[in-house]
TORRORO-952542 format. One record per residue (C-alpha): residue number from 1; x, z, y. Coordinates in steps of 0.5 Angstrom, whole numbers, plus 500, padded with zeros to 3 digits. Each point is the difference from the previous one (the first is absolute). Example, Ala and Ser with C-alpha at 12.3 -4.5 7.8 and 13.67 -1.06 7.14 Angstrom:
residues 2
@k->1 c1->525 c3->516 c2->491
@k->2 c1->502 c3->498 c2->507
***
This chain:
residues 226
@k->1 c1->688 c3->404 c2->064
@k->2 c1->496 c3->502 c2->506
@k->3 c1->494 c3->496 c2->502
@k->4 c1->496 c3->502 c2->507
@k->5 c1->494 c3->505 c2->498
@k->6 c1->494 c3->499 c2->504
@k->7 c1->501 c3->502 c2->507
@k->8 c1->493 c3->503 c2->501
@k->9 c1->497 c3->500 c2->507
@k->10 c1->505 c3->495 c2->505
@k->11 c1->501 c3->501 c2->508
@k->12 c1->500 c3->494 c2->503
@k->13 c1->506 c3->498 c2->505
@k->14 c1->502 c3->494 c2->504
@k->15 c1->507 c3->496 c2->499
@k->16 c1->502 c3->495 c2->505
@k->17 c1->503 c3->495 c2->498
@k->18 c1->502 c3->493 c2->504
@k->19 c1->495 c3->503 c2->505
@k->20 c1->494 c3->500 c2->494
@k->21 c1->496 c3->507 c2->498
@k->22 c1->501 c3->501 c2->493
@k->23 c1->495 c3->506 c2->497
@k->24 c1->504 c3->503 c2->495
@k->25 c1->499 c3->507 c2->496
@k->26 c1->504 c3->506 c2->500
@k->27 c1->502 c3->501 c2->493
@k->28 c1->503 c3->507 c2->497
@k->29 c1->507 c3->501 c2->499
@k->30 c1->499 c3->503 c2->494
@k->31 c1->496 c3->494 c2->496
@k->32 c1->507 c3->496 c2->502
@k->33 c1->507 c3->499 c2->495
@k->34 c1->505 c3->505 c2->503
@k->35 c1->506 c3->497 c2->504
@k->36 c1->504 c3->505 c2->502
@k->37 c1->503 c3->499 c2->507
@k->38 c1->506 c3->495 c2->500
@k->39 c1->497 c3->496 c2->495
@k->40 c1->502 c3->493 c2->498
@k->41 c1->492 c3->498 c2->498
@k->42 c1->499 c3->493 c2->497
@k->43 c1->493 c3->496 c2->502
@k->44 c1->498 c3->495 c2->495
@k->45 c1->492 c3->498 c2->501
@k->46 c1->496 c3->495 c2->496
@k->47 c1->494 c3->500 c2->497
@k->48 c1->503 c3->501 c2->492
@k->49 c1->495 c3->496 c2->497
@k->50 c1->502 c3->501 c2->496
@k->51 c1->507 c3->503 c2->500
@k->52 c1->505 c3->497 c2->495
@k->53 c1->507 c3->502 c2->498
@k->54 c1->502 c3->496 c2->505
@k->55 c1->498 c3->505 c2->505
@k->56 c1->503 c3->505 c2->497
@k->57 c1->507 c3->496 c2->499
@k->58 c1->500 c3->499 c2->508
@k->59 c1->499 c3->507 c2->501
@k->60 c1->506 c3->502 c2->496
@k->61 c1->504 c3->496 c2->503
@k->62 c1->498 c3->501 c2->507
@k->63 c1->501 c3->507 c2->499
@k->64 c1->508 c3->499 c2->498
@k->65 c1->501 c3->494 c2->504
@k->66 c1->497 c3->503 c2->507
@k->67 c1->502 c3->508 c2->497
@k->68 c1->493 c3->502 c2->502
@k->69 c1->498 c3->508 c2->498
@k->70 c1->493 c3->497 c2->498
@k->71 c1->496 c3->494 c2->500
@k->72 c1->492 c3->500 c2->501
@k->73 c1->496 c3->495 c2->497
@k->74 c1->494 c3->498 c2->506
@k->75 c1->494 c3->498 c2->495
@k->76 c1->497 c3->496 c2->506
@k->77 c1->491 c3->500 c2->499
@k->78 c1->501 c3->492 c2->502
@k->79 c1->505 c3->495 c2->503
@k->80 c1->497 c3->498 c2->506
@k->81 c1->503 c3->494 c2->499
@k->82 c1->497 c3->499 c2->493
@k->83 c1->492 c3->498 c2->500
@k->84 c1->498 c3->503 c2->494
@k->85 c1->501 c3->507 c2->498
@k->86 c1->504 c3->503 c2->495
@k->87 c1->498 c3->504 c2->493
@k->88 c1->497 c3->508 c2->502
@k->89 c1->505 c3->504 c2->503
@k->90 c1->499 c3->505 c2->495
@k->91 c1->502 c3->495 c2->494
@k->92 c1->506 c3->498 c2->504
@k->93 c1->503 c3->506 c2->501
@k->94 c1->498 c3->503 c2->494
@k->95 c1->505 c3->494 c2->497
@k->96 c1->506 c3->500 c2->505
@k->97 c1->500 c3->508 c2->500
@k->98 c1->501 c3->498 c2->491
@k->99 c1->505 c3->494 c2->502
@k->100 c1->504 c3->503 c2->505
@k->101 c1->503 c3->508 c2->497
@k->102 c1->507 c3->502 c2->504
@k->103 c1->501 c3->507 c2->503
@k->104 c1->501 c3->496 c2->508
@k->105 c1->494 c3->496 c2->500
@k->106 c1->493 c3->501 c2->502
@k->107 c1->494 c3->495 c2->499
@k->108 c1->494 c3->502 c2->506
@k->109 c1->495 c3->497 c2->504
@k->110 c1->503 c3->501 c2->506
@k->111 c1->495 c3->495 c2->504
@k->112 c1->494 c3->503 c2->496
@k->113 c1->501 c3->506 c2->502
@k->114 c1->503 c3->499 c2->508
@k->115 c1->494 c3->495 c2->501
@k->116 c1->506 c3->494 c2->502
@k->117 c1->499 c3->493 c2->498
@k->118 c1->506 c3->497 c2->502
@k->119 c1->508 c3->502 c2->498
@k->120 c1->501 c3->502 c2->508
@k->121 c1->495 c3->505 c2->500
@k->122 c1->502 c3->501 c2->494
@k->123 c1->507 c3->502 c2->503
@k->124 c1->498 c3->503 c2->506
@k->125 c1->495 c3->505 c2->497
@k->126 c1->506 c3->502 c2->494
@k->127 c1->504 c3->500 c2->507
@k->128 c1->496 c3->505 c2->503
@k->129 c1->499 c3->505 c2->494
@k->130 c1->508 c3->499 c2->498
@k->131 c1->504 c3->501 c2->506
@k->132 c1->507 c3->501 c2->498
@k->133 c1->500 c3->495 c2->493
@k->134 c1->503 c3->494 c2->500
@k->135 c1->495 c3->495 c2->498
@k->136 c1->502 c3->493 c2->496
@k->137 c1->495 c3->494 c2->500
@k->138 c1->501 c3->496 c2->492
@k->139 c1->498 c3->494 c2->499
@k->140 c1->501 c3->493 c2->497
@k->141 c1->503 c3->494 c2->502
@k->142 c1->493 c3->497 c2->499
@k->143 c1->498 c3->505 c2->506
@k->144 c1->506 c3->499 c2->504
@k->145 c1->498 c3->492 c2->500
@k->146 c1->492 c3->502 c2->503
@k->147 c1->502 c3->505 c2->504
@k->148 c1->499 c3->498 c2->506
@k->149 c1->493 c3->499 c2->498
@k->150 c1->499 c3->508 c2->499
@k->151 c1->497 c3->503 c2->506
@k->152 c1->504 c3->503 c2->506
@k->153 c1->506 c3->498 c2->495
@k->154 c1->505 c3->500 c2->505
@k->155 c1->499 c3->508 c2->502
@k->156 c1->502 c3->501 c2->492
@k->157 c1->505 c3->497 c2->500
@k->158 c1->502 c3->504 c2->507
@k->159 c1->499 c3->506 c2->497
@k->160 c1->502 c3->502 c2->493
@k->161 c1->506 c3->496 c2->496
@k->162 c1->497 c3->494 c2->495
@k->163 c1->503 c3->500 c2->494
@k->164 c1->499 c3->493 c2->496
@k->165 c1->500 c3->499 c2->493
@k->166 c1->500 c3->493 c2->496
@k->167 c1->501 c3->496 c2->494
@k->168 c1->505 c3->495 c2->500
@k->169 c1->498 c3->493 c2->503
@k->170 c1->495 c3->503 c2->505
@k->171 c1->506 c3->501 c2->505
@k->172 c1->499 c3->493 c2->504
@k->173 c1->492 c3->501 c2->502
@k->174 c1->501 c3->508 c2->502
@k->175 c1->507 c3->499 c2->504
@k->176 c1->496 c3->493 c2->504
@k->177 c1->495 c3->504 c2->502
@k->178 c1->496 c3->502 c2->507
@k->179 c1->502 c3->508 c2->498
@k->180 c1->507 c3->499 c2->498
@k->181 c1->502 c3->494 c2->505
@k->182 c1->497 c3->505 c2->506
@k->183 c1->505 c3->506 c2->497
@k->184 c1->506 c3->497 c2->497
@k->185 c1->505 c3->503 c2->505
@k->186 c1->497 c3->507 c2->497
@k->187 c1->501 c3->498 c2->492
@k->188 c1->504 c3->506 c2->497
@k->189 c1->504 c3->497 c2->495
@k->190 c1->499 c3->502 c2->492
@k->191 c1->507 c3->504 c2->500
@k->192 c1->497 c3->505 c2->505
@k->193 c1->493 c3->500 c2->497
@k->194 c1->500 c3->508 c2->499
@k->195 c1->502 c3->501 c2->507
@k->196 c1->493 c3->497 c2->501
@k->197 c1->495 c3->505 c2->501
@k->198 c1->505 c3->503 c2->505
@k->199 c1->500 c3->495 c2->505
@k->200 c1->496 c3->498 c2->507
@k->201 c1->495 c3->495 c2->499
@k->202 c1->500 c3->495 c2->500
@k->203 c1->504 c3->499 c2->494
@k->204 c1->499 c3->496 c2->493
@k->205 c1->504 c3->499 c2->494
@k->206 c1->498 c3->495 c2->494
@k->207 c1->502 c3->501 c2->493
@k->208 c1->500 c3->496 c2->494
@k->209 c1->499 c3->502 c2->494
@k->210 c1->498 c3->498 c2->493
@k->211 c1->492 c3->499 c2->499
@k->212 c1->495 c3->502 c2->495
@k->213 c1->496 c3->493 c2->498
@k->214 c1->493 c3->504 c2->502
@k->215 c1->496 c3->500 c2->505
@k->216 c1->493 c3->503 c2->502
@k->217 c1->496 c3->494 c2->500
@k->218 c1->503 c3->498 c2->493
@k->219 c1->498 c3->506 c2->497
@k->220 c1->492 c3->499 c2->503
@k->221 c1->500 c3->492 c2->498
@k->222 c1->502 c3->503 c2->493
@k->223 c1->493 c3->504 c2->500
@k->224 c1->500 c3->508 c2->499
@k->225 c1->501 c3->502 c2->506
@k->226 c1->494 c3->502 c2->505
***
């Protein structure tokens, strides 16, 4: 697995987005996973506190379901969303990286290394450092439901393909809402999921598939962990 190295000394650059300055750095190529042109990439951010098996089943099934080329885990150092803090980022990484071993998935500290915090900084800044690729945003349904909290939500999903994977039973809060009633008429339905990532955002596909009885926060309440 290839993990960002420490970039050294940062360049300071102003992105714009929704008329708002953002200071971001500028991060060497070479400390990036390798993604050739043309290059269907899966992007699968959280805070994996810690990763579990059922992580790592969504993954397998999102790079068969969606015909990705690679799939990047985003260990996020926070969600803003969230007040308390998650374990150190070392520790985080060091389990996902043992949890998740395949051959086309990367586990990397993205928003570490690019100075983002939200996923649409996020996705600008791989944007401008990947032109060519054709980048895919993962989540699950549980995120689909509050996506319209997420900060410039409606640029995400305007921007790169969204794909939605959930566990029977979750379907009726994450189809009911402000997200997927706002881009209804732009739903991909699941017999065409592989042709995802080649499609013009906006553009969203929800699949179900069969869940791991595991969470993240299962795995914390039983101790052990951070």
């Amino acid at each position: 697995m290839l993990v960002f190295a420490a970039c050294g000394a940062y360049v300071a650059k102003l992105l714009f987005l929704n008329d708002k300055v953002h200071t971001l750095p500028i991060v060497a190529r070479h400390v990036l996973p390798h993604a050739p042109t043309g290059t269907a990439v899966g992007l699968f951010g959280g805070s994996f506190d810690p990763a579990h098996d059922g992580h790592a089943h969504v993954t397998r099934h999102a790079l068969r379901a969606f015909a990705l080329d690679r799939l990047w885990w985003l260990v996020s150092p926070g969600n803003p969303l969230k007040a308390n803090g998650p374990a150190p980022m070392a520790q985080r990484v060091a389990r996902a990286e043992a949890l998740m071993s395949h051959p086309r998935v990367d586990v990397t500290t993205a928003e570490a290394q690019l100075g983002t915090r939200y996923t649409a900084d996020t996705l600008r800044r791989l944007m401008q450092l990947y032109p060519g690729r054709r980048f895919v945003w993962i989540m699950g349904a549980d995120n689909l439901a509050g996506f319209h909290h997420w900060e410039n939500w409606r640029w995400i999903m305007e921007t790169v393909p969204v794909a939605v994977i959930a566990r029977p039973g979750q379907q009726r809060r994450a189809l009911s809402s402000v997200a997927a009633r706002a881009y209804a008429d732009r739903r991909v339905l699941p017999i065409r999921a592989q042709q995802l990532a080649s499609m013009q955002a906006p553009a969203w596909c929800y699949i179900t598939i069969p869940m791991r009885d595991i969470s993240s926060t299962q795995l914390r309440a039983a101790g052990g962990w951070g």
